[in-house]
N, C-alpha and C positions, 0 to 999 in steps of 0.2 A: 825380431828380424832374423833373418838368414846366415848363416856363416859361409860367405860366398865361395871361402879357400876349400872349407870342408866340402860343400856340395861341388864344385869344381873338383876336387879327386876325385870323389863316385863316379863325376860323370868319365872322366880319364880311365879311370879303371875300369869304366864302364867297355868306352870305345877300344880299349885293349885288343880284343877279340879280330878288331879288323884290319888289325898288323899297319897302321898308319904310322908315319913317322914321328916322331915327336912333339916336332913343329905344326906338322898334319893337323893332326889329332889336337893341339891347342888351339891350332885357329878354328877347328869343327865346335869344341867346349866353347871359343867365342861366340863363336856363330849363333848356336844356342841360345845364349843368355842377350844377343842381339837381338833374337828375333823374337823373344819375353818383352823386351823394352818396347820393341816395335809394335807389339798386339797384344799389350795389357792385359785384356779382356781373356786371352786364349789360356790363362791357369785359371781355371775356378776356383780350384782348392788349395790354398798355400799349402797345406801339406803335404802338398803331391808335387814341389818344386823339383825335389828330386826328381822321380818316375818322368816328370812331363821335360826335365831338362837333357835326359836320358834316350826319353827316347827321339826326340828333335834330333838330340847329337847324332845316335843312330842312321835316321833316316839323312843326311846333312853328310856323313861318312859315308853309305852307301853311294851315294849320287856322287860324290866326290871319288868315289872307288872306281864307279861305271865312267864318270867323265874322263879320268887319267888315263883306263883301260883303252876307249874312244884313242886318247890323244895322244900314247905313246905304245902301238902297237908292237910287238916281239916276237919272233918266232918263238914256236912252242917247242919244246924237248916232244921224245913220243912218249914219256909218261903224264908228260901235262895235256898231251892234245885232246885227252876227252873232257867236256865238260864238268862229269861230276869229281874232276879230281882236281882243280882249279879253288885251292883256297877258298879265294871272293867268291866262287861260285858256291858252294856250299853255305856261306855266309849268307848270303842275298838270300840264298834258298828258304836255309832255316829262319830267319827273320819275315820271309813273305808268307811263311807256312805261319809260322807263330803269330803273325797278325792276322791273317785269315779266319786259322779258327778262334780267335779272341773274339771277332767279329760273329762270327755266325754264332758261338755262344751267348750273345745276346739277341740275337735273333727269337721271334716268339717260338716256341714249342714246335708246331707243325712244322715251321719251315726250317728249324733246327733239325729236327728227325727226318726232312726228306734230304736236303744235303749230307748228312751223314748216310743215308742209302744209297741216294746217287754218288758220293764219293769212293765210298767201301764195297758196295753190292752196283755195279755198273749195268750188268747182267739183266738187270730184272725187267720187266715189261711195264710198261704203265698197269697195267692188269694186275701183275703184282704189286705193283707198289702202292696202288689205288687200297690192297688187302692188307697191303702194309701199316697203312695210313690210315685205315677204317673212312674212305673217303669212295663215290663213287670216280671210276675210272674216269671218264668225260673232265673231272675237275681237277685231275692230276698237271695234267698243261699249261691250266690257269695260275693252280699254285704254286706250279716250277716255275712261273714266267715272274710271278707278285715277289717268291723267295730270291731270286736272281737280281731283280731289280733291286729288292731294299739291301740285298748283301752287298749290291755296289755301289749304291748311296752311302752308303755305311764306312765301305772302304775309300771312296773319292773323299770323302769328311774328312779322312784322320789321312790324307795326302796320297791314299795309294792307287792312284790311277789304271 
């Protein structure tokens, strides 16, 4: 069985990062292991109790960061007024990057290597990319349309809308 106290630090230490309040942050580690009870089914692996309570708490703090942001709005100093200089914004950032490419790492081959050209090499033409791909050009469209769709199947699954 579990050491519910031990796995509840990791996950605390976990949510550290997104500067929640104490309180915050305990009722997010609740929330968590609420919503394990509530969809049994949703850990496959007990040994990934951790990782899967982890990252629930994450996305449970994000939303909880975004909703507070919503409901108690402040004026901004001028060093805070640009986006990428907003704490939570960096946070949301690097956690929706870091899910992303999780995701399209599993994605099959092809459509992992055209997302990494079209992400990195934005430039290039279907003509290139088609060269790229060892694919004729015609089918570069249909592949971008098939990799797009399953990359957001993929992400709606694991909650990222």
């Amino acid at each position: 069985m579990w050491d519910v106290n031990a796995v509840s630090a990791a996950v605390l230490k976990a949510l550290k990062t997104y500067r929640l309040s104490e309180a915050d942050a305990r009722d997010v580690c609740q929330d968590a292991w609420l919503e394990l009870l509530r969809a049994p089914g949703a850990l496959r692996d007990e040994a990934k109790l951790g990782a899967w309570l982890a990252t629930t708490a994450r996305r449970r703090a994000l939303r909880m960061i975004t909703r507070n942001r919503r409901e108690t709005p402040r004026p901004l100093s001028d060093a805070e007024s640009s986006p990428e200089t907003i704490p939570e914004t960096e946070v949301i950032r690097a956690e929706r990057d870091r899910v992303l490419w999780a995701a399209v790492d599993r994605l099959p081959d092809s459509h992992r290597r055209l997302i990494r050209l079209l992400a990195h090499r934005p430039e290039l033409s279907y003509a290139q990319l088609a060269g790229e791909l060892g694919i004729s050009p015609a089918s570069v469209g249909r592949l971008r349309r098939r990799c797009l769709d399953r990359l957001e199947r993929t992400l709606e699954k694991g909650g990222w809308a």
